[in-house]
Structures are given as C-alpha cells and as structure tokens.
C-alpha positions as CSV (number, residue, x, y, z in Angstrom):
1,X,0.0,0.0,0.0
2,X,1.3,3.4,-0.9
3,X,-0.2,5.9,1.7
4,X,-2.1,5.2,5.1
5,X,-3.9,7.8,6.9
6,X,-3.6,7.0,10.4
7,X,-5.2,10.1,11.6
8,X,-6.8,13.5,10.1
9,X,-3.5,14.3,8.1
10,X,-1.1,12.5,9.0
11,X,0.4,9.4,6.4
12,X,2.1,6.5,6.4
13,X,4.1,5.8,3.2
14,X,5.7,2.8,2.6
15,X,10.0,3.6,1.6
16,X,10.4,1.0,-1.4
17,X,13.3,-0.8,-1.4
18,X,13.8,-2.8,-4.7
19,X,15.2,-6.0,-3.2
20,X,12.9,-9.4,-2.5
21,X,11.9,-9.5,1.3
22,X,12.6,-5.5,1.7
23,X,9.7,-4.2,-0.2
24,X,8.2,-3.0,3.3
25,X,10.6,-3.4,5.4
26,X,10.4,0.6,5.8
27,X,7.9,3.2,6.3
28,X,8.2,7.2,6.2
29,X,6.0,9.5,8.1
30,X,4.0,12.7,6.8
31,X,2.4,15.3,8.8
32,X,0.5,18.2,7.3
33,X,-0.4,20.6,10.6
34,X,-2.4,23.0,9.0
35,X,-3.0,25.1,12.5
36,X,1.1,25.4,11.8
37,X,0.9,25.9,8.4
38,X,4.0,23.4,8.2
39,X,4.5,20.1,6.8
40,X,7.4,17.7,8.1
41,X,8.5,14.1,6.6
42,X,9.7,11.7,8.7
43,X,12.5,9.4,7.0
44,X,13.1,9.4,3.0
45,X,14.9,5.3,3.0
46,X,17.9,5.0,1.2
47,X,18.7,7.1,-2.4
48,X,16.9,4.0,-4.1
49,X,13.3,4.8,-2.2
50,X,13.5,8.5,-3.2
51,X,12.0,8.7,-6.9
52,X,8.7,6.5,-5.5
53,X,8.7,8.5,-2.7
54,X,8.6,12.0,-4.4
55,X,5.7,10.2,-6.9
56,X,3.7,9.1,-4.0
57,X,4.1,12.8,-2.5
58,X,2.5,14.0,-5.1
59,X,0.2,11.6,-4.9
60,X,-0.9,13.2,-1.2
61,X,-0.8,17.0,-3.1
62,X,2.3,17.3,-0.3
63,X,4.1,19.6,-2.8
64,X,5.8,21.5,-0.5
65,X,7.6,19.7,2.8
66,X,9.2,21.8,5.5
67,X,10.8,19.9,7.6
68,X,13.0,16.7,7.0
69,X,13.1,14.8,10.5
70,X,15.7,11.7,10.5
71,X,16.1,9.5,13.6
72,X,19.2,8.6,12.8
73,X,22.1,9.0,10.1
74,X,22.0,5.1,8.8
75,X,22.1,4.5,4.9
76,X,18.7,2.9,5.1
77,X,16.8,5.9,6.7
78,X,18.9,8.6,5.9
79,X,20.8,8.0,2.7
80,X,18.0,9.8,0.0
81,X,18.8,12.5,2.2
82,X,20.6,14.7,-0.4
83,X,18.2,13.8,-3.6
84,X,15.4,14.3,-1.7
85,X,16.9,17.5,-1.2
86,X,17.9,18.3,-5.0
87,X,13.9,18.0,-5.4
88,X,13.3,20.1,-2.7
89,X,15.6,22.5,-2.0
90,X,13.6,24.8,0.2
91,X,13.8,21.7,3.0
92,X,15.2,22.3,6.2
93,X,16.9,18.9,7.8
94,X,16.7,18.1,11.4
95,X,19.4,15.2,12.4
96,X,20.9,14.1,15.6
97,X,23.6,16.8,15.7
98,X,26.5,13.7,15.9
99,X,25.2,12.2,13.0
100,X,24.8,15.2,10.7
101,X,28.7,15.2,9.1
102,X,27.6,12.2,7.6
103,X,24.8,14.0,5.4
104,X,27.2,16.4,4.3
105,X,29.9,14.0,3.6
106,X,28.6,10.8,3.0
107,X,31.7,8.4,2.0
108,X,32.6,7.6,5.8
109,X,29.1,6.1,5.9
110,X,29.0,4.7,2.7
111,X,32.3,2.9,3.3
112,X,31.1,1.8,6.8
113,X,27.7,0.5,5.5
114,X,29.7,-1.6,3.1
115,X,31.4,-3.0,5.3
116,X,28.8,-4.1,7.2
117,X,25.8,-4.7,4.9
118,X,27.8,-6.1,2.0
119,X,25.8,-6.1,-1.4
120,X,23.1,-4.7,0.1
121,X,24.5,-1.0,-0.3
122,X,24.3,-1.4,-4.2
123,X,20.4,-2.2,-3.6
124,X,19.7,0.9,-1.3
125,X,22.4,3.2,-3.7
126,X,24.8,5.5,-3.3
127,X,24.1,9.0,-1.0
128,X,24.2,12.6,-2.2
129,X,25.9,15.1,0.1
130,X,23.6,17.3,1.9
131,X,24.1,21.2,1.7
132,X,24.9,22.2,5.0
133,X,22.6,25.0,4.7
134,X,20.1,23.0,5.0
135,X,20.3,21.8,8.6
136,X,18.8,23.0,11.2
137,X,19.4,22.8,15.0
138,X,15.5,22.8,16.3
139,X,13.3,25.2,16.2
140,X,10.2,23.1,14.7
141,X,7.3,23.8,16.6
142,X,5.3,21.2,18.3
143,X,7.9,18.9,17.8
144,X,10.0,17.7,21.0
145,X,13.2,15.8,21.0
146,X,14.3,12.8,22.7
147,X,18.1,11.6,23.2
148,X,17.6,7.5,22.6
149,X,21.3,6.1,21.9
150,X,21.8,2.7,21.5
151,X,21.1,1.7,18.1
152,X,23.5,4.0,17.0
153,X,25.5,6.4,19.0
154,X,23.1,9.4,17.6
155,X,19.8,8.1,17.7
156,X,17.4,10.5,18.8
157,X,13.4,10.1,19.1
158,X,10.8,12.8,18.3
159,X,7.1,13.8,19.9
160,X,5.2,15.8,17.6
161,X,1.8,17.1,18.7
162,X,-1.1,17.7,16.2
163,X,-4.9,17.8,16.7
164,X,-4.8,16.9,20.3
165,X,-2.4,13.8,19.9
166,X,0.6,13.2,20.8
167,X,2.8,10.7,18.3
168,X,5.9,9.3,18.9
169,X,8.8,8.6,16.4
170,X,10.9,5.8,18.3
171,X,13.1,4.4,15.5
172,X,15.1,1.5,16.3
173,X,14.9,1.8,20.1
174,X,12.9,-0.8,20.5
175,X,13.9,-3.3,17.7
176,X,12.3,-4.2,14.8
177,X,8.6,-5.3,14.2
178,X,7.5,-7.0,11.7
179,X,3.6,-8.7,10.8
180,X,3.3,-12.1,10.1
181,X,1.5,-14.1,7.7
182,X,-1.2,-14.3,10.9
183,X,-1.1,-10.9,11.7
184,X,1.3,-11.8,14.3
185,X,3.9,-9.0,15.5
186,X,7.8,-10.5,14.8
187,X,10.0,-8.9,17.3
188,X,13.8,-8.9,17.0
189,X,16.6,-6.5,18.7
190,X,18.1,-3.7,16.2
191,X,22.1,-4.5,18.0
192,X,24.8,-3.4,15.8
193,X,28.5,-4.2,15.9
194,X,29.1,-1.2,18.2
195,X,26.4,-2.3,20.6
196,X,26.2,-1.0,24.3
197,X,23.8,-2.3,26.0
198,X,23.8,-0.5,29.4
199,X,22.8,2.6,27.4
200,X,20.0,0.7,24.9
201,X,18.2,-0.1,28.1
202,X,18.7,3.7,29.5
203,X,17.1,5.0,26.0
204,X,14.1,2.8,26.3
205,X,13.2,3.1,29.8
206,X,13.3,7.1,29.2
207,X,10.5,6.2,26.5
208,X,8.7,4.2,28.6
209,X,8.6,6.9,31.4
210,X,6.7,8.5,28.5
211,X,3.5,9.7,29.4
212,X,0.0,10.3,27.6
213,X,1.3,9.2,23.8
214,X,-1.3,8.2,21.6
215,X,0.1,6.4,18.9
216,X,4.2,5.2,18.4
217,X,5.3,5.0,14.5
218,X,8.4,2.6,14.1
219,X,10.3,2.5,10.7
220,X,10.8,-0.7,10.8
221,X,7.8,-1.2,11.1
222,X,4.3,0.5,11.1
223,X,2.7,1.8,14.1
224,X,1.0,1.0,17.2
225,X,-0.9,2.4,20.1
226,X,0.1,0.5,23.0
227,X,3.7,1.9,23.2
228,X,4.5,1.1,26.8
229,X,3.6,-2.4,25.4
230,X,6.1,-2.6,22.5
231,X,9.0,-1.1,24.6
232,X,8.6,-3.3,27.2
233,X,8.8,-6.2,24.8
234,X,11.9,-4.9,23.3
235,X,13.6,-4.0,26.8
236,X,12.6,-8.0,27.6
237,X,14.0,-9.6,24.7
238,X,17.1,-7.2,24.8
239,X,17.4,-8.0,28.7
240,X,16.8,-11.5,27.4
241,X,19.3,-12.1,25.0
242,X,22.6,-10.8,27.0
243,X,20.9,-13.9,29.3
244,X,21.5,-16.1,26.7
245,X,24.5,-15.5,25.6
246,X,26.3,-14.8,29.1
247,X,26.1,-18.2,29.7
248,X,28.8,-19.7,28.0
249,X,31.9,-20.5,29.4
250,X,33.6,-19.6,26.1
251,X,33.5,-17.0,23.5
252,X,30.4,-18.0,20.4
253,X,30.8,-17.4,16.8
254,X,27.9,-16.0,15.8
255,X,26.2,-19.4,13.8
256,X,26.4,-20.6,17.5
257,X,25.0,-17.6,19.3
258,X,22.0,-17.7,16.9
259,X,21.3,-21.7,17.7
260,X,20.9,-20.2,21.4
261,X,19.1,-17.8,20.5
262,X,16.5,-19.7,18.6
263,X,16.7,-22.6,20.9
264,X,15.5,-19.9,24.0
265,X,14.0,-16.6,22.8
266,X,10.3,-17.7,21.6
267,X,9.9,-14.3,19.7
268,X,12.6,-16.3,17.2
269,X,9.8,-19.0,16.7
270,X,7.6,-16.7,14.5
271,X,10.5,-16.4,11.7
272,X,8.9,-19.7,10.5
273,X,5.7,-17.4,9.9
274,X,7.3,-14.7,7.8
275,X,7.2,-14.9,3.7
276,X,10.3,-16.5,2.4
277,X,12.0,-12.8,1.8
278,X,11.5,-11.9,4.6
279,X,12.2,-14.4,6.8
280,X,15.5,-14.3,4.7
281,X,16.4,-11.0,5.2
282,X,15.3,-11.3,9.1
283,X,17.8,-14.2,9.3
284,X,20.6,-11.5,7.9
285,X,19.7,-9.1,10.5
286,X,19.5,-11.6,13.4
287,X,23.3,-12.4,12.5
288,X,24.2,-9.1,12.8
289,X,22.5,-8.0,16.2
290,X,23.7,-11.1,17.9
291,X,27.2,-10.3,16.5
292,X,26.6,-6.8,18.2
293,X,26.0,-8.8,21.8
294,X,28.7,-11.1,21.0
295,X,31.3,-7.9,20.5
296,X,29.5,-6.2,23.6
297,X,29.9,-9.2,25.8
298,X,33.7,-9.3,24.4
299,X,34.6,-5.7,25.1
300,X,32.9,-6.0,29.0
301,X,35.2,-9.5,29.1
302,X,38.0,-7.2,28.4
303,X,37.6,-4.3,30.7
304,X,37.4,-7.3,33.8
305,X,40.3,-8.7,32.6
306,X,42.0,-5.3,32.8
307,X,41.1,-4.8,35.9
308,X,42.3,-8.3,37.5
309,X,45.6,-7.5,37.2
C-alpha cells in the first residue's frame, strides 16, 4: 500500500526498497499541521526509495515539505537524504547533531555501510551530500526531541503534537517489528556491531517513562498504540538475550549464538511465519545483532580482565 492515513492528516508511506523481502521493510511518516501551516517528513529510506517516494508525494498533493526529520544518520533511513533534497531545496533537515557530518559528507558512511551490509548497499544506492545549509538545530514547533542512543550512537526520538495527539517517532529503540503471515507482530533487537547495552536499556526506559502518547510509528515497522507495550517487549528480549549469551563459558561465533538464541527466545519461533523474503532477510539481521552482543559481551570481558591484574 502506498499511503495510510492513520489520523486527520497525518500518512504513512511505505519507503520502497527494490530487493525481494525489503519491499516493506520501511515506512516514512507525513504530517500536514495546517494550524502550523508546516508540513514535516519523517524518514526518506535510502537514495533508491526517493523517486517512489517524491511520486507518492505528489500523490498526497504534499508539494511542499518543511521539515525533514531523520532518527538517525544510517544509509537505510537517511541515505535519500541529499536527492530528496535536489527536489526540494527549500527543505530544512533536522538530524541528531553527531550524525549530521555524515549527510554532508557521505563516503565515511557509505564505506562503513559496506562494510557491514555487504551487497546490500548497491540495492539501497549510493548518497548525495547534503548542503549544510540546509540543517537545522531545532526550532520546529510542536515537535519535541528525545536523546535515545543505542542503536546507534546518535539516535534521537521525536514527539510531535497535532490535533490533540501526541505521536511518537521511536526508531530503532525498540527493535524491529514486523507482521506475520497471521497478523502476528515478529519482534527482533536492532544490536549493531558497536552495541552498548547499558545505554539501549537507558534510552528505552526514558521512552517508557513517556506519558499520555497516543500512537508510536516505528520505521521498521508500522505503528502501534500500545507503546508502553512494544518497549517493554523490546527492553525483555534485549534483557533477554545478554541472558543467553552470558552463559557460555567460552567465546560464540555467531552461527552458534544464533542456535541459542533460537533454541530460548520464543519471539525467534515466528521467523517460521514470515514470507520466504522476509524471513531471509530477518535471518541477515539476526546475524548481525547477535554479532553486536557477541562484541559487547567481548569488550565488557576485556575491561574485567584489565582490571584483575
């Protein structure tokens, strides 16, 4: 589906990603606050999602977009950023400030996407730099900021309040979600390499100290109105995991750490409920964030071994 309106003007719009299993494996946000007289997007996807994306803004008569909102500076969410922009160069960008260098000068994160994501980078393409000009420190009114590191270093989450609700942006804070083929929810932890875990937990107990939101949009994916109810299921199978792979006596590769996993974490059961793409590209993913617990557990190993002698 191309556009959803959740509430009186205010869209999801499914990011296309050309590759079998990712076709919605992201959504972008749109809010038209007339009693602003503003209108702000929420995530563009990578520089492959921008031409559908533009087409499908049209679509909505959204012909002019304010504000550009990004929850974080990763090639899937942020990497259209600079040809969305060469379409609309009157856009001002909000980014977490740490991440923002990388908009402007995009090679460091292309090159550390690549080495991370592999092929995958040709599918979501190749970033534009960003005009500097263009960014913005704040300033965007009834839209609050929320520092949430730990799926990246500069992940920040956004309130915006429009027509008496309150909607939350959350990003990755909470892991992934994605709907089975019986409208289950598939729940997995968004852990990369550089994973710390003492501050992931921080970030989502601060959004579920939240109070009064009406409706939390995730990029990955959709949205959901019992948000206490989706962080605490991410802080429990983030809490969960370190449980499971504490328990060895000796270090894991990751094939092993994801046995474990599926072996003891029953949200891990539903991948057999996921269309073959998808449950492809969740087992891709899963790799990865165990890898991130397995390097997090390694560096904490370290530090105690330091400090024995």
């Amino acid at each position: 589906m191309a556009a959803t309106e959740i509430l009186p003007n205010f869209y999801k719009i499914n990011l296309v990603i050309p590759r079998g299993g990712f076709e919605s494996f992201l959504d972008g946000w749109l809010l038209r606050d007339e009693a602003r007289e503003q209108t702000i997007l929420v995530e563009t996807g990578p520089a492959c999602s921008v031409p559908e994306l533009l087409r499908r803004l049209r679509e909505l008569n959204a012909d002019k977009i304010d504000y550009l909102v990004y929850t974080h500076i990763h090639l899937d969410h942020a990497g259209g950023v600079g040809q969305f922009i060469a379409a609309h160069p009157e856009t001002k960008v909000l980014a977490p400030e740490k991440g923002r260098r990388h908009l402007i000068d995009p090679s460091k994160l292309m090159d550390g996407s690549r080495a991370v994501l592999g092929g995958l980078c040709d599918t979501y393409g190749a970033p534009k730099p960003l005009p500097a000009e263009n960014i913005i420190d704040g300033g965007i009114g009834g839209l609050s900021v929320i520092d949430t590191p730990g799926h990246s270093p500069h992940h920040s989450s956004y309130i915006y309040e429009m027509n008496g609700k309150k909607i939350l942006f959350a990003g990755e804070a909470a892991g992934c979600f994605t709907k089975t083929e019986d409208e289950d929810i598939f729940l997995r932890p968004a852990t990369p390499h550089r994973f710390f875990y003492e501050t992931a937990i921080a970030s989502l107990d601060k959004l579920l100290a939240l109070e009064g939101i009406d409706i939390v949009c995730f990029p990955h994916s959709g949205y959901f109105y019992d948000y206490r109810g989706k962080f605490a299921a991410g802080k429990k199978q983030m809490t969960l995991w370190l449980e499971i792979l504490s328990r060895e006596p000796r270090p894991l590769t990751v094939e092993e750490a994801v046995a474990k996993l599926k072996t003891n974490d029953p949200e891990l059961a539903k991948l057999s409920k996921l269309p073959i793409g998808v449950k492809e590209r969740e087992e891709h993913f899963i790799r990865q964030s165990a890898n991130g617990y397995l390097k997090y557990i390694e560096r904490n190993e370290n530090i105690e071994a330091e400090g024995v002698r």
